[in-house]
C-alpha positions as CSV (number, residue, x, y, z in Angstrom):
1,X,10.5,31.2,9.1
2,X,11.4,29.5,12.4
3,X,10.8,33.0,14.5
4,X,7.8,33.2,12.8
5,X,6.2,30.0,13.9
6,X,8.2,31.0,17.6
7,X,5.7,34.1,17.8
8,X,3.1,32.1,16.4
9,X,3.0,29.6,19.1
10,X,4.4,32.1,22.1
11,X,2.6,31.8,25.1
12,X,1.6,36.1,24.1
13,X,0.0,34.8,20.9
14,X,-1.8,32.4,22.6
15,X,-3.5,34.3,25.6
16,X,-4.3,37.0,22.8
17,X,-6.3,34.6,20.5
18,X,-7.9,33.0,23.3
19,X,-8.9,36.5,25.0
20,X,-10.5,37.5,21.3
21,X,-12.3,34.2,21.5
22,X,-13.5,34.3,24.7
23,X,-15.2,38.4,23.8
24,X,-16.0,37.5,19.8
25,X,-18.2,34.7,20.2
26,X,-20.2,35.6,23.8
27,X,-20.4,39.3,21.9
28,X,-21.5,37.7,18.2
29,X,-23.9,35.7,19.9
30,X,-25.8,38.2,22.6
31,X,-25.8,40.6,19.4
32,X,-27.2,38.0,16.9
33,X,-29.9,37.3,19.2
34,X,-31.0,40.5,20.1
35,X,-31.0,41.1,16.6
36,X,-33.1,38.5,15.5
37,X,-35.6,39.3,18.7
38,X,-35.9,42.8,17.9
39,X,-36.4,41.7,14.1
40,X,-39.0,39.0,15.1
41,X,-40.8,41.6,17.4
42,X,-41.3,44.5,15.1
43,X,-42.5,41.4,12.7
44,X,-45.2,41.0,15.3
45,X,-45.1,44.3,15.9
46,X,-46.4,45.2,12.2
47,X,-48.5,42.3,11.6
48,X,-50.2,43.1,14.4
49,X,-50.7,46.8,13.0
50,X,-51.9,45.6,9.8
51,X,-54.5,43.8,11.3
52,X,-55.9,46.5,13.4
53,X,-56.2,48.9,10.5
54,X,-58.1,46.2,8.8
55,X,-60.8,46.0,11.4
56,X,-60.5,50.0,11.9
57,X,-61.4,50.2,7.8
58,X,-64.3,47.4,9.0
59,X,-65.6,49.7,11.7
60,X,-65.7,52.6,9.2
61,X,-67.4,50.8,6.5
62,X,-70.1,50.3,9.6
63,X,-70.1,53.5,10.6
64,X,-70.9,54.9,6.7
65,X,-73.0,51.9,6.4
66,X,-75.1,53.5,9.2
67,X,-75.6,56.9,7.2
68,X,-76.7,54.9,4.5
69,X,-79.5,53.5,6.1
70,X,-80.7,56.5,8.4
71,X,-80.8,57.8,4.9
72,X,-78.3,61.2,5.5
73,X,-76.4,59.6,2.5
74,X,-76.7,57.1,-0.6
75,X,-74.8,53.7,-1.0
76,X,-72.8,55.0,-3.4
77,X,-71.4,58.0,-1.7
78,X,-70.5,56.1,1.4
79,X,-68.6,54.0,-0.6
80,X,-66.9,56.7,-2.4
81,X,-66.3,57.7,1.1
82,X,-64.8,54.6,1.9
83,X,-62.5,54.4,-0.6
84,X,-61.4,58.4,-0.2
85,X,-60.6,58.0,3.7
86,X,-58.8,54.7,3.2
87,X,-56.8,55.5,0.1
88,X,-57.2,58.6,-1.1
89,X,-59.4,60.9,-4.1
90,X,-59.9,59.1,-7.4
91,X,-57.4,61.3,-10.1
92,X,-57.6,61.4,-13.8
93,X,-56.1,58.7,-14.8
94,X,-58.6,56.2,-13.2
95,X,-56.0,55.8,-10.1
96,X,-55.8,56.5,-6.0
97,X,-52.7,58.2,-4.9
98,X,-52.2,56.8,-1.1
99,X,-53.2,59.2,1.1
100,X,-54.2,57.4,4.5
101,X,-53.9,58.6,8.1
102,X,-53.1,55.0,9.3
103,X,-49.5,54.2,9.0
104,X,-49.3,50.7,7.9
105,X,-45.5,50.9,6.4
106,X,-43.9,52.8,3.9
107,X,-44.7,50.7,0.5
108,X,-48.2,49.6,2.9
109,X,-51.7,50.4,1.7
110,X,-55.9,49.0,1.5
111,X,-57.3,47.7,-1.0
112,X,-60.5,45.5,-1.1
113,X,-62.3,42.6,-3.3
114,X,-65.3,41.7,-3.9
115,X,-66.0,37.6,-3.5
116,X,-65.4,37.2,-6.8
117,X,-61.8,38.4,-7.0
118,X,-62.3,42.2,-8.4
119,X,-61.3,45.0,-6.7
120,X,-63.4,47.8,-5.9
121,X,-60.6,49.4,-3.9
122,X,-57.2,49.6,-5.1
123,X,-54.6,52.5,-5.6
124,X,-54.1,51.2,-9.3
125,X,-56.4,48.6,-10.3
126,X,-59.4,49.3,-9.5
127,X,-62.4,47.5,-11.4
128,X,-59.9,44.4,-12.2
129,X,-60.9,41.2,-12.1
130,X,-57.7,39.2,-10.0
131,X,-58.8,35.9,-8.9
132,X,-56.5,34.3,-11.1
133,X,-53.1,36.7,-10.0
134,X,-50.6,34.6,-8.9
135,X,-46.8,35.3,-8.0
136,X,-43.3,34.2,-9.4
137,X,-43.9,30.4,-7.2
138,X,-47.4,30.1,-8.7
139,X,-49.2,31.2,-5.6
140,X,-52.5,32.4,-6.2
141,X,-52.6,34.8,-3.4
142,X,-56.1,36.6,-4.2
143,X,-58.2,33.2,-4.3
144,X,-56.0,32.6,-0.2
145,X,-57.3,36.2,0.5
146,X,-60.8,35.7,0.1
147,X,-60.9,32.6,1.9
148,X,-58.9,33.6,4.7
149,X,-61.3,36.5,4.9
150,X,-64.7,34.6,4.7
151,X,-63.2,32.0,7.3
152,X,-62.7,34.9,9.5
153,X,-59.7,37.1,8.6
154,X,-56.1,36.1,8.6
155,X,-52.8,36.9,6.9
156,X,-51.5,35.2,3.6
157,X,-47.9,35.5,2.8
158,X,-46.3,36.0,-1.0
159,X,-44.0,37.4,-2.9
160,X,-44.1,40.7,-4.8
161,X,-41.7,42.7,-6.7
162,X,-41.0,46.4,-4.7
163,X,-42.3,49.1,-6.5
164,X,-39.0,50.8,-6.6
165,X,-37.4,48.0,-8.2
166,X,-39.2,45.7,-9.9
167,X,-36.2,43.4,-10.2
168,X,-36.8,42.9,-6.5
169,X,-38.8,40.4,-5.2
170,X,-39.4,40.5,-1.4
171,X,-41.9,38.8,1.0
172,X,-45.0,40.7,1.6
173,X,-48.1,40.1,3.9
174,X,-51.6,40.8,3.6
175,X,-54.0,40.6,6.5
176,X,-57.9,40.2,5.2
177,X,-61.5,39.9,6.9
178,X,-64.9,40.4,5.4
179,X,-66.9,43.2,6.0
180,X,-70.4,41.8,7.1
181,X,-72.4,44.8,5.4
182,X,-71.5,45.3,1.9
183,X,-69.7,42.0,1.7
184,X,-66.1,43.4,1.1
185,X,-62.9,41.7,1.4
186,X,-61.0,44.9,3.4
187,X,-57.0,43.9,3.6
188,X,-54.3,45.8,4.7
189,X,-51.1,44.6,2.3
190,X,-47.4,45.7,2.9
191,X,-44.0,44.5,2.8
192,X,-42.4,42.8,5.3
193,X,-39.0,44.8,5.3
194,X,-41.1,47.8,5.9
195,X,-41.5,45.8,9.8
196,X,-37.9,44.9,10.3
197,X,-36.3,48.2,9.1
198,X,-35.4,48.9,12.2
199,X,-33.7,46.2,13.2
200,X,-31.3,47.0,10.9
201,X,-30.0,49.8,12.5
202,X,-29.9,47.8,16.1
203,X,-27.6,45.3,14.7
204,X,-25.4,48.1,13.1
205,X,-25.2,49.8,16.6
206,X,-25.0,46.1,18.4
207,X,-21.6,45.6,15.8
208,X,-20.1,48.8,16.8
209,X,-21.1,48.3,20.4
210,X,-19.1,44.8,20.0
211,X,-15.9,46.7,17.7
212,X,-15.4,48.9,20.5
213,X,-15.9,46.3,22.7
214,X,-13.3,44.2,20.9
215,X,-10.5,46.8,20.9
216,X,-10.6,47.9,24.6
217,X,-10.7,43.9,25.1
218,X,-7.6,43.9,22.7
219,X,-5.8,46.4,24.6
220,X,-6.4,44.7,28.0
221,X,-5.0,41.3,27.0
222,X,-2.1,42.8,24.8
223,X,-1.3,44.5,28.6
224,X,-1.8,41.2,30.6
225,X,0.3,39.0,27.9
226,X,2.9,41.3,28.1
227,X,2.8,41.1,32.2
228,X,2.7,37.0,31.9
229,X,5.4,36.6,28.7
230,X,8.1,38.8,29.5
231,X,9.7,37.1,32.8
232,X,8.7,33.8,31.0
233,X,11.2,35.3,28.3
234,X,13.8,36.4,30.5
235,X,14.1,32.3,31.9
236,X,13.8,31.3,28.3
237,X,16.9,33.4,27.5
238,X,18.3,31.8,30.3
239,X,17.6,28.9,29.3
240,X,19.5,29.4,25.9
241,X,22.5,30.3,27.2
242,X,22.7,27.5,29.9
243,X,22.2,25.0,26.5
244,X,25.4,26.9,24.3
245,X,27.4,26.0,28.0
246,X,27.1,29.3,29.6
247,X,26.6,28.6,33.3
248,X,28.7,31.0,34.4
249,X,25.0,33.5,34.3
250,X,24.0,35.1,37.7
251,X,20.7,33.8,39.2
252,X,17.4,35.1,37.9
253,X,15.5,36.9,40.5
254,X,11.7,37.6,39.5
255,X,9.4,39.1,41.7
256,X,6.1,37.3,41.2
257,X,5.2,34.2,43.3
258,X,3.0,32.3,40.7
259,X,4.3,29.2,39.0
260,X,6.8,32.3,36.3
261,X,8.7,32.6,39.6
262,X,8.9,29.3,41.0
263,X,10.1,28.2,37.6
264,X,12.5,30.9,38.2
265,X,13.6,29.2,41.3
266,X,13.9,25.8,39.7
267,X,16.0,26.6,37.0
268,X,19.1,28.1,39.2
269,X,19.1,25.1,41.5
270,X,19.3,23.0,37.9
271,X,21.8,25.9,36.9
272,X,24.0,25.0,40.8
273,X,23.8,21.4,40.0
274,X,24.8,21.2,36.6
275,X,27.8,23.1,37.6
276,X,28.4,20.9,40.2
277,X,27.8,17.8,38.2
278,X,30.5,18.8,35.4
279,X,33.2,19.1,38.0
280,X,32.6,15.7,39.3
281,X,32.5,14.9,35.5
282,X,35.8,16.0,34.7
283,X,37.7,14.7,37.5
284,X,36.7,11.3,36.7
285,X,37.0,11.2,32.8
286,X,40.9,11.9,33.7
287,X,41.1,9.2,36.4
288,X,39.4,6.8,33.4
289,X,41.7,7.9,30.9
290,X,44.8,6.9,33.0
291,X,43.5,3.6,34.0
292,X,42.5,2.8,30.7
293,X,46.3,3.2,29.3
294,X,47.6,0.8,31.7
295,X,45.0,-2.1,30.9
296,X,45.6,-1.5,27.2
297,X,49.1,-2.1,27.9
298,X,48.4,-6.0,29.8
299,X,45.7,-6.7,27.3
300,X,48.6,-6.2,23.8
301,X,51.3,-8.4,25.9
302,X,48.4,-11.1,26.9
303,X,47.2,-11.0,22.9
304,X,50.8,-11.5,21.4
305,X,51.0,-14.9,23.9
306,X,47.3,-15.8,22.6
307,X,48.3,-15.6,18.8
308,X,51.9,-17.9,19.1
309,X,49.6,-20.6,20.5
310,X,46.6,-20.4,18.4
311,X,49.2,-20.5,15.4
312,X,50.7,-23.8,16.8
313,X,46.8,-24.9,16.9
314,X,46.4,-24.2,13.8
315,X,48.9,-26.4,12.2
316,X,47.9,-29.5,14.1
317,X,44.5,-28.5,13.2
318,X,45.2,-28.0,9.8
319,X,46.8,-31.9,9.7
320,X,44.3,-33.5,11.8
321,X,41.3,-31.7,9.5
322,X,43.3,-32.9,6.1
323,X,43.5,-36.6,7.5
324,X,40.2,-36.7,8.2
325,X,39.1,-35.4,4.9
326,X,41.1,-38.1,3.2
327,X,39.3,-40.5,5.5
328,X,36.1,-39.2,4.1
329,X,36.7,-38.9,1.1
330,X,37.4,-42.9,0.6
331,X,34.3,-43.0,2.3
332,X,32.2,-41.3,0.4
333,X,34.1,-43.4,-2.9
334,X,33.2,-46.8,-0.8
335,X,29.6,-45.6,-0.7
336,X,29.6,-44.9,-4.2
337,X,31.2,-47.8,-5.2
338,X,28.9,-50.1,-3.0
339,X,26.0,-48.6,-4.3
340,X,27.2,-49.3,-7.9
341,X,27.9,-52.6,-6.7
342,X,24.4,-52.9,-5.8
343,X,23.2,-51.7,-8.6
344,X,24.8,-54.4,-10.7
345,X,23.6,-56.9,-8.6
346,X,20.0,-55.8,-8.6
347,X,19.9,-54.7,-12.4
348,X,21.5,-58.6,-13.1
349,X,18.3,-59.7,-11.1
350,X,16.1,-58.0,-13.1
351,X,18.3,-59.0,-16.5
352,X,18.4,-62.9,-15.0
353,X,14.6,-62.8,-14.4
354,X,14.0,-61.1,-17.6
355,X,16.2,-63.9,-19.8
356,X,14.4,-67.0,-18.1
357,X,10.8,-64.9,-19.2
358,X,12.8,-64.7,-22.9
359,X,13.7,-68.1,-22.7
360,X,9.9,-69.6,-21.8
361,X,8.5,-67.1,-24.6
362,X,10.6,-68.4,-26.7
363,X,9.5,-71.7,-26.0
364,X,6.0,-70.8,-26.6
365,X,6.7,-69.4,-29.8
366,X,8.4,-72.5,-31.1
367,X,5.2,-74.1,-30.0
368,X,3.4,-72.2,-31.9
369,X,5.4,-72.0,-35.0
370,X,4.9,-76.3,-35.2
371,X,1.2,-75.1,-35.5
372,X,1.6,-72.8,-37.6
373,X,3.2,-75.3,-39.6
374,X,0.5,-78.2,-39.5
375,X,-2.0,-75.6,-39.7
376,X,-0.2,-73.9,-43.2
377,X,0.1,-77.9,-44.4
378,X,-3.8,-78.1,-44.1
379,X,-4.5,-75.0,-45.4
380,X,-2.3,-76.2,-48.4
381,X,-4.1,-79.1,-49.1
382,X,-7.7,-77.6,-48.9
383,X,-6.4,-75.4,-51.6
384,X,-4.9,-77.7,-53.8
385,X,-8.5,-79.6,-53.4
386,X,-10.5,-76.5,-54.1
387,X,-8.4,-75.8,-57.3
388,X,-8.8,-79.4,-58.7
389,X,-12.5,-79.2,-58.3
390,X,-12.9,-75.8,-59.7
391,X,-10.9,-77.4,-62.5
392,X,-13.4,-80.2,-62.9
393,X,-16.3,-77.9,-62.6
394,X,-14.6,-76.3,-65.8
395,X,-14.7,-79.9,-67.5
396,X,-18.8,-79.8,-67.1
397,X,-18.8,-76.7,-68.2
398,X,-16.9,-78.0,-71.3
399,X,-19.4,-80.8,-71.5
400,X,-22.2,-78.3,-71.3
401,X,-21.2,-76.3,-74.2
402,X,-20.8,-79.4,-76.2
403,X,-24.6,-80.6,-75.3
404,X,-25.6,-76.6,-76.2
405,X,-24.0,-76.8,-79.5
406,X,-25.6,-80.2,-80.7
407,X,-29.2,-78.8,-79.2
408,X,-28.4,-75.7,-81.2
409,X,-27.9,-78.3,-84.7
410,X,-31.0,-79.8,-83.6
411,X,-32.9,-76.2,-83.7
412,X,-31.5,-75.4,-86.9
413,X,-32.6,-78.9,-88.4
414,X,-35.9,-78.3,-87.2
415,X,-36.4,-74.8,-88.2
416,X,-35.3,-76.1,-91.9
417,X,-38.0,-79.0,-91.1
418,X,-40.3,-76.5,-90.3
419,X,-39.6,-74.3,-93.8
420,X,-40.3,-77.0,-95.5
421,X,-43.2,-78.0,-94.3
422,X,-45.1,-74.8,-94.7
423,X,-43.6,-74.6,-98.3
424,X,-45.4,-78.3,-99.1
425,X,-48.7,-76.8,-97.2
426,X,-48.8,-73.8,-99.6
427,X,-48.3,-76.4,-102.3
428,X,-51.0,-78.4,-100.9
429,X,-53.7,-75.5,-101.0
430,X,-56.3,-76.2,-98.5
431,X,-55.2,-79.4,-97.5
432,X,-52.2,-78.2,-96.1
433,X,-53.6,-75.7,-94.1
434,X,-53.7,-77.7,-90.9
435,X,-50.3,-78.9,-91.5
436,X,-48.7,-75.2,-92.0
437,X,-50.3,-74.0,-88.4
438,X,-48.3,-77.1,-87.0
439,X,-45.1,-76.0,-88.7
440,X,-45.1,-72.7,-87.9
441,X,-45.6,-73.4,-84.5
442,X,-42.9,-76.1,-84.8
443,X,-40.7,-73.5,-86.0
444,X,-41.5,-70.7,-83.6
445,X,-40.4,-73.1,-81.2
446,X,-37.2,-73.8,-82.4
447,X,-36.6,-70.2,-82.5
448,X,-37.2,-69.9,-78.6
449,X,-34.7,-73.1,-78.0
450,X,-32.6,-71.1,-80.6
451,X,-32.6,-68.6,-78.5
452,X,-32.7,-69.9,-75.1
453,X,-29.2,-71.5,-76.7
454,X,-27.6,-68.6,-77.1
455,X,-28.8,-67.5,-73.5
456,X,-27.4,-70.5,-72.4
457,X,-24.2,-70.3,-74.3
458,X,-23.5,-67.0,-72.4
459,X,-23.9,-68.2,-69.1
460,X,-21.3,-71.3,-69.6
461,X,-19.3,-69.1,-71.6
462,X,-19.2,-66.9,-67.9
463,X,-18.7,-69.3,-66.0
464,X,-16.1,-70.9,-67.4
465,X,-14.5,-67.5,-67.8
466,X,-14.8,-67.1,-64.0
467,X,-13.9,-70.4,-63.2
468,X,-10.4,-70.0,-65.3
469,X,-10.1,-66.9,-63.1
470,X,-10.7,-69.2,-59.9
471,X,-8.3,-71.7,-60.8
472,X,-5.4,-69.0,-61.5
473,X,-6.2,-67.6,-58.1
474,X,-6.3,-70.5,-56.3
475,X,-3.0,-71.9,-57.9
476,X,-1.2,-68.5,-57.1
477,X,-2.6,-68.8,-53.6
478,X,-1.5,-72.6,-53.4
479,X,2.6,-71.7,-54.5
480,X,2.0,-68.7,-51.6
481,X,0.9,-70.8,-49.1
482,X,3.3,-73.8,-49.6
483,X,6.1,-70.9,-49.6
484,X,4.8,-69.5,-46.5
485,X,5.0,-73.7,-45.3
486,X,9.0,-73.4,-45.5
487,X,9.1,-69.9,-44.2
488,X,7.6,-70.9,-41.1
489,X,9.3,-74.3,-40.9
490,X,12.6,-72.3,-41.0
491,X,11.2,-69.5,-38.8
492,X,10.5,-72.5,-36.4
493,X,14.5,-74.3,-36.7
494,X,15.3,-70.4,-36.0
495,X,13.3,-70.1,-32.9
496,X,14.8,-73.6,-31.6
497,X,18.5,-72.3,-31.9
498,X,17.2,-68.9,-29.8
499,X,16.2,-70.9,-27.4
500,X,18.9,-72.8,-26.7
501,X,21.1,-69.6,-26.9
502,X,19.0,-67.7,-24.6
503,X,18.9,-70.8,-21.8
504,X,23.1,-70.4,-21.7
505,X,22.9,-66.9,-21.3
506,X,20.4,-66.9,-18.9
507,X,22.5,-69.6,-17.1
508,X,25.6,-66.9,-17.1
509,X,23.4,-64.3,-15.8
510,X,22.6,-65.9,-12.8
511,X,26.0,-66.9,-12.4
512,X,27.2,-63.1,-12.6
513,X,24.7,-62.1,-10.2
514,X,25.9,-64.4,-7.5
515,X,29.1,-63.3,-8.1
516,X,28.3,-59.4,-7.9
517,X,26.7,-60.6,-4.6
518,X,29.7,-61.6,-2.8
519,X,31.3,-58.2,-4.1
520,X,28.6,-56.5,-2.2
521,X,28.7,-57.9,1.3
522,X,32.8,-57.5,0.7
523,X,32.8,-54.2,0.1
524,X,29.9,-53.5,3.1
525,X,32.8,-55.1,5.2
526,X,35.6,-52.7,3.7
527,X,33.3,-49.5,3.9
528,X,32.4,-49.6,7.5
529,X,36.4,-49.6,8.2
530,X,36.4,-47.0,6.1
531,X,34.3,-45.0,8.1
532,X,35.0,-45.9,11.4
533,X,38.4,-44.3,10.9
534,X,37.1,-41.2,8.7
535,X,34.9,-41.0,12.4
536,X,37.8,-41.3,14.8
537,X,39.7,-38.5,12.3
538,X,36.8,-36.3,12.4
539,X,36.7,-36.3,16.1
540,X,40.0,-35.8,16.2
541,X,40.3,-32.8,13.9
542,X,37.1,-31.3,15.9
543,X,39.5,-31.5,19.1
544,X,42.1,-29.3,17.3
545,X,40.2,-27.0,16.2
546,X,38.0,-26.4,19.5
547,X,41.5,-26.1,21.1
548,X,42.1,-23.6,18.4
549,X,38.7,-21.9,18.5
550,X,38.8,-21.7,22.2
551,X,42.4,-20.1,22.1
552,X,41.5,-17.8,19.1
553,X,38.2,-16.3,21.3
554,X,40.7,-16.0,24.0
555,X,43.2,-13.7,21.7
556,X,39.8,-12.1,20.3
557,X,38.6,-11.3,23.1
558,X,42.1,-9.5,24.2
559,X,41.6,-7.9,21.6
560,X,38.5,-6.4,22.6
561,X,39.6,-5.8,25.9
562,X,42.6,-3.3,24.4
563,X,40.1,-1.9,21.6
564,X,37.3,-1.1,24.2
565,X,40.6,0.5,26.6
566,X,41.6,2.9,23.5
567,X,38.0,4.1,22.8
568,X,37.6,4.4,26.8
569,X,40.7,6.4,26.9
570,X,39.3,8.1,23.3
571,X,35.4,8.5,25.3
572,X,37.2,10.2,28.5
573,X,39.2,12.6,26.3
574,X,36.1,14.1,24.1
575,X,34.5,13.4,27.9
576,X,37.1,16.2,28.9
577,X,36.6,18.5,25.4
578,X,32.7,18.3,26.0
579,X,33.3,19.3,29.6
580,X,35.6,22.2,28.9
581,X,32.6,23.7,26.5
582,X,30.7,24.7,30.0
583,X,32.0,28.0,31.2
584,X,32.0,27.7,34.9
C-alpha cells in the first residue's frame, strides 16, 4: 500500500499526468471547436442550399408561367410540369417518388401549399388540407410556413419523426417564399442532420488525429521522466541508507548541472559533516559520563549530612508545632466559651425585657378583669330586673284572662237574654216583631264578642306561654351570669398572685444578667492571653519548620543533583550506543 501511494506521488507520476494534461485539454479543445465550426458551417452551408433551390423552383414556375401565357401550353400542364421536374411523375397510388436534380439532402424534398394550407405539391399528400398539422411540442409549423412565405420567404424550424424510424424525432427545417404568379407557397424541407453529416466524420478523424497525438506525447514524457527521476532516485537511495546509519557510502557523482546535481553535491558535504559531527559526539558523551560519576559521588555524601539535620529539625518542629496546637486549641475553646457567655447574657436581655412586658400585661389584665367584674355585676342585675318584669307581665296576663272569662259569662247571659226574647216576640205575634229584630241582632252580637273571646283567649293563652319561656330563660341566664361573676372574681385574685410572681422573677433575671456580664468581660481578659501565647507558639513552630523546610529543599535538591548525574551518565551511555549505530 505504502509503495503504491510512493509511485503515486513520484516525481515520474507527476510530470506524466501533467504532460497528458498539458496535450489532452489544448487537443480536446482545438478539436471540439473545429468540430462545432465545421458543424455550424455546413448548417449554413445547407440552409443556404435550401434556400436557393426554393427560388430556383420560383424561377421555374416563371419560366412555365411564361409558356402559359404565350399560349405554347395550358395552366394545367405547366403545373403538372412543375410538379414533375421538382418531385417527380405522379404513380398509381396517388403518390410522387422523389426524383429531383437539385440535391437538397438525403431525406430533403419540395413540396408546396396553397394559402390555405393544402398541398398541391407533395411526395405523399398531395390534395390534403394541413393548416392545422402540428408536431410533438404543438407547433403548428404549416400556418409559420405560409406566413413566413407571404412576409417574404424564410425558414421555420420543427420537429419531425425520420422516415426511417419513426421513433426518431429530429429537427428539421423548411425554407418558404411565395410564388408571385400562381400564388404558391414553394418550400424546400429537410432534416438538419442531413447538413452536419459530415461533421461527423471530422470529429472522428480530429479524435484519432488527437489518440495518436496522445501516445507519441506519452512516449516522449515517459522518456524525459525517466531522464529527470532516475538520478533523483539514486540520491533518494542514498538518502535511505545515510537514515539506517550507513555513512560509510562513497560520494554520488551525477553528471547533470541542474538543481538533480547540485542536490547531489549537497547531500555528500551533509554526508562529510555528519561523519564528522558523530566523532565529536562520541568523544564528548564519554568525557560526560566520567564527570558525571564523580559529581554523583559528592552529591550522596552531601545528601546523607542534609537528612541527619533535617531529622533533628524535625523533632523540634514536631514539639514546637504540638505546643502551639495546644495553644490554639484553648483558644478556639475560649472563643467558644465567650461566645456562649455572650449568648447567655444577650438571651437574659431579651428574657429580662420580655418578663417586665409579662409583668405590665399582667397588670393590664388584672385591670381588666375588675371590669369585667363590675361590668358582669350590672349585667346581673339588668337580668334579674328583666326576669321580675317579664314575671309581672305574666300577672296581667293572668288578670287578662280573668276579665276574658267574666266578658265571656256576660256573652253567654246575653245570648240566653237574646233567646228569650225572640221566643216572647213569636209569642207576641205581630207585636213582637220589632222586638225579635232587636234580639236577634242583640244576639248576633254576643256571638261576635263570643267569638272575639275566644280570639282573645288565644292570644293571652300565647303570651303567657311565651312569657313562662322568657322567665325560664332569663333565670338560667341570671344563675350563668352570677357564676361567670365568681369565675372572673377568682380569675382576677389569680392574675394578682401572677403578678406578683412574675415582678420577683423578672427582678432575678436582671440580676442574672448582670452577673453573666462580668463573666463576659472576664473571660475577654483570659482569651486574649490565650491567644497571645497560641501566637508566639505559632511563630515559633513556623521557625522550625522553615528551618526544616529550608534544610529538606537543601537534601532534595542533592538529591536531584545525584538523580540528574545518573541519567547524565545513563544519556551519555545510549549517547555512545546511538553513536555506534553510524558506520563510519
Amino acid at each position: 500500500m505504502n509503495m503504491k501511494k510512493m509511485n503515486a506521488h513520484s516525481i515520474r507520476t507527476k510530470l506524466i499526468v501533467i504532460g497528458l494534461i498539458l496535450l489532452i485539454i489544448p487537443s480536446v479543445t482545438i478539436g471540439m471547436i473545429s468540430y462545432q465550426s465545421s458543424k455550424n458551417g455546413l448548417d449554413d452551408l445547407g440552409a443556404t442550399n435550401l434556400e436557393n433551390s426554393v427560388k430556383m423552383a420560383v424561377k421555374l414556375i416563371e419560366s412555365l408561367n411564361m409558356q402559359v401565357e404565350e399560349g405554347a401550353i395550358s395552366l394545367e400542364e405547366a403545373q403538372e410540369r412543375a410538379r414533375e421536374m421538382l418531385l417527380g411523375k405522379k404513380q398509381d397510388d396517388g403518390t410522387r417518388k422523389i426524383e429531383q436534380s437539385i440535391d437538397i439532402g438525403k431525406n430533403g424534398y419540395f413540396f408546396a401549399l396553397d394559402e390555405n394550407g393544402t398541398t398541391v405539391l407533395h411526395p405523399t399528400d398531395e390534395g390534403v388540407d394541413m393548416w392545422e398539422a402540428e408536431d410533438k411540442k404543438g407547433n403548428k409549423f404549416i400556418q409559420e410556413t405560409v406566413t413566413t412565405a407571404k412576409n417574404g420567404g424564410g425558414f421555420t424550424y420543427y420537429e419531425w419523426p425520420l422516415p426511417s424510424d419513426p421513433d426518431s424525432i429530429e429537427p428539421k427545417i423548411t425554407y418558404s417564399e411565395q410564388d408571385p404568379n400562381w400564388g404558391w407557397i414553394i418550400a424546400a424541407s429537410t432534416y438538419m442532420l442531413d447538413f452536419n453529416q459530415k461533421s461527423n466524420e471530422i470529429f472522428y478523424s480530429t479524435a484519432i488525429t488527437i489518440g495518436v497525438a496522445l501516445v507519441a506525447g506519452l512516449i516522449v514524457i515517459w522518456l524525459f521522466s525517466n531522464s529527470m527521476a532516475k538520478p533523483i532516485s539514486i540520491v533518494t537511495n542514498q538518502m535511505k541508507e545515510m537514515a539506517n546509519g550507513n555513512l560509510g557510502q562513497e560520494d554520488l557523482f551525477i553528471r547533470t548541472k541542474d538543481e538533480v546535481g547540485e542536490l547531489a553535491s549537497a547531500m555528500n558535504t551533509m554526508k562529510n559533516g555528519l561523519k564528522q559531527m558523530i566523532r565529536n559526539v562520541s568523544g564528548a558523551s564519554q568525557q560526560v559520563s566520567s564527570q558525571s560519576e564523580e559529581l554523583t559521588q559528592s552529591a550522596n555524601e552531601v545528601t546523607e549530612g542534609s537528612e541527619q539535620i533535617a531529622s533533628t529539625m524535625e523533632e523540634l518542629s514536631a514539639g514546637a508545632e504540638t505546643q502551639a496546637n495546644s495553644a490554639t486549641n484553648l483558644s478556639e475553646m475560649m472563643k467558644d466559651f465567650l461566645e456562649k457567655i455572650e449568648q447567655s447574657y444577650e438571651k437574659g436581655e431579651l428574657i429580662s425585657e420580655s418578663s417586665n412586658e409579662v409583668v405590665s400585661m399582667t397588670q393590664e389584665g388584672q385591670a381588666l378583669m375588675n371590669q369585667s367584674v363590675e361590668q358582669m355585676e350590672k349585667i346581673n342585675q339588668i337580668v334579674n330586673d328583666a326576669v321580675e318584669k317579664v314575671k309581672g307581665l305574666d300577672q296581667q296576663t293572668q288578670d287578662i284572662s280573668k276579665l276574658v272569662q267574666v266578658i265571656e259569662d256576660i256573652a253567654e247571659q246575653t245570648n240566653l237574654l237574646a233567646l228569650n226574647a225572640a221566643i216572647e216576640s213569636a209569642r207576641a205575634g205581630e207585636h213582637g216583631k220589632g222586638f225579635a229584630v232587636v234580639a236577634d241582632e242583640v244576639r248576633k252580637l254576643a256571638e261576635q264578642v263570643s267569638t272575639s273571646i275566644g280570639d282573645i283567649t288565644r292570644i293571652v293563652s300565647s303570651i303567657q306561654t311565651e312569657s313562662k319561656t322568657v322567665v325560664d330563660s332569663l333565670e338560667s341566664g341570671y344563675n350563668e351570669v352570677e357564676s361567670g361573676t365568681k369565675q372572673i372574681r377568682l380569675t382576677g385574685e389569680t392574675f394578682e398572685k401572677m403578678n406578683q410572681s412574675l415582678t420577683e422573677v423578672a427582678a432575678s433575671i436582671q440580676s442574672i444578667s448582670e452577673n453573666l456580664r462580668e463573666v463576659s468581660d472576664n473571660s475577654k481578659e483570659m482569651n486574649r492571653s490565650i491567644e497571645e501565647v497560641a501566637s508566639v507558639s505559632e511563630e515559633a513552630a513556623a521557625g522550625v519548620e522553615q528551618a526544616s523546610a529550608s534544610v529538606q529543599q537543601t537534601s532534595s535538591s542533592m538529591e536531584d543533583i545525584a538523580n540528574s548525574a545518573e541519567e547524565l551518565a545513563k544519556l551519555a551511555e545510549q549517547l555512545n550506543e546511538q553513536v555506534k549505530v553510524f558506520k563510519l
